[in-house]
C-alpha positions in Angstrom: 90.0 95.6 81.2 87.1 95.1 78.9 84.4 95.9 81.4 86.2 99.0 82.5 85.6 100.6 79.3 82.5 99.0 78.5 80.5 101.8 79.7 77.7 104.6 78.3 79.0 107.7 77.4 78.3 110.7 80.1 74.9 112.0 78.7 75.3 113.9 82.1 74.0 117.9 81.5 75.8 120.5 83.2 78.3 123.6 82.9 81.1 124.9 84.8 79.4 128.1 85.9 76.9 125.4 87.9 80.1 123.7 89.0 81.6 127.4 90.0 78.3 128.6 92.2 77.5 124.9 94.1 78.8 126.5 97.0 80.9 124.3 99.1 84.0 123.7 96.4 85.8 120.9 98.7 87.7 117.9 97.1 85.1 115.5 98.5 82.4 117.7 96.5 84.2 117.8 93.1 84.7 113.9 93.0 80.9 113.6 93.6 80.5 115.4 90.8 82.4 112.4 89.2 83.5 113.9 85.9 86.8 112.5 83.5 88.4 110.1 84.9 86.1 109.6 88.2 83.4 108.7 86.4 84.9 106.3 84.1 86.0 104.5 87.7 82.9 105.1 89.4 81.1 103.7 86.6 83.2 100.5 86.4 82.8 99.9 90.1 79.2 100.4 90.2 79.1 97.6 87.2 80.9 95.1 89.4 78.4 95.9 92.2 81.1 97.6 94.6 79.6 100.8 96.5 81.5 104.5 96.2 81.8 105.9 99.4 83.6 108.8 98.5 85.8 108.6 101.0 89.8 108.3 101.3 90.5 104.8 102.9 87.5 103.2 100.5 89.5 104.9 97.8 93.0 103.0 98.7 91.0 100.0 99.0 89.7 100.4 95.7 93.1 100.6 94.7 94.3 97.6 96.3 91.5 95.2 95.3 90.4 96.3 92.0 93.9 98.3 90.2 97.8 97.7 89.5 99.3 101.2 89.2 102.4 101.4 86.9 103.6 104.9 86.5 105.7 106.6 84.0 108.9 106.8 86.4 108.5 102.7 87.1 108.7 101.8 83.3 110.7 104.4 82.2 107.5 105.0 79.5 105.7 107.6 78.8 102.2 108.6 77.5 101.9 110.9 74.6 99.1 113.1 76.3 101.7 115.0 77.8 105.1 115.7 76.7 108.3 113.5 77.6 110.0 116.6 79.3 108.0 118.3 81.2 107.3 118.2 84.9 103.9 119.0 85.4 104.1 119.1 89.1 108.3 120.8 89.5 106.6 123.4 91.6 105.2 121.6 94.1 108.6 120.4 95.6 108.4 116.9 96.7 104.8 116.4 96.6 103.4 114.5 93.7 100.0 114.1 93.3 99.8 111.0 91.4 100.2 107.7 92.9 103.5 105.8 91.5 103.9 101.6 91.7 106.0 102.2 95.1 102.4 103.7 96.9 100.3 101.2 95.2 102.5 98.8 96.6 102.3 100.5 100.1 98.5 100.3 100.0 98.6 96.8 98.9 100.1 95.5 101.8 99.8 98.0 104.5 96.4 99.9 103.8 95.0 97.9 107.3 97.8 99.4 109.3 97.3 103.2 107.6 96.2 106.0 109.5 93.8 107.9 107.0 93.0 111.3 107.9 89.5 111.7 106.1 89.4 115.6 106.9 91.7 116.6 103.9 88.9 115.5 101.5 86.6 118.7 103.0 89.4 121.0 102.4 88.5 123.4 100.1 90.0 123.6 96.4 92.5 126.7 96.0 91.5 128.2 92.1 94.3 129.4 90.3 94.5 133.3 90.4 
């Protein structure tokens, strides 16, 4: 845990019109761009001397070999960064974007068996209107 945080700050220079006009605005783009919470991970892996790929299946493997995901819903906690009631992602029906205890688990013992369709990540991101 130590060595996760044990990192330099982002001395990184950059503004969000350069992020707005880099052109091709996929999901594999913006995590090279490796800002918040990517670049605290990416930093930590690159001090352990594990390669980013960028890519969806050496992302679930990162998550099985290096990360115990315990969510909100699992523990019945919650953290004070957002509030208790809402549901930040209500409107998206049954998708949720984060990744609960139950899909850790999944890619714990079943990433070798996972079909992963790498395509999604050149997507491109929707901007809200």
């Amino acid at each position: 845990m130590v060595r996760y945080w044990n990192i330099l700050l982002d001395a990184r220079k950059d503004s969000p019109e350069e992020r707005n006009n880099a052109g091709d605005n996929t999901w594999r783009t913006f995590s090279t761009w490796r800002v918040c919470e990517v670049y605290l991970c990416t930093e930590f892996l690159k001090s352990i001397g594990r390669d980013i790929t960028f890519t969806l299946a050496d992302s679930f493997q990162v998550f099985r070999d290096h990360f115990v995901v315990i969510d909100q819903a699992a523990i019945k906690l919650y953290w004070h960064k957002y509030t208790l009631n809402a549901d930040r992602y209500a409107g998206l029906g049954f998708f949720d974007p984060e990744l609960s205890f139950n899909d850790w688990l999944v890619l714990y013992h079943s990433i070798d068996n996972m079909i992963i369709d790498e395509t999604i990540l050149d997507q491109p991101i929707l901007k809200a209107e």
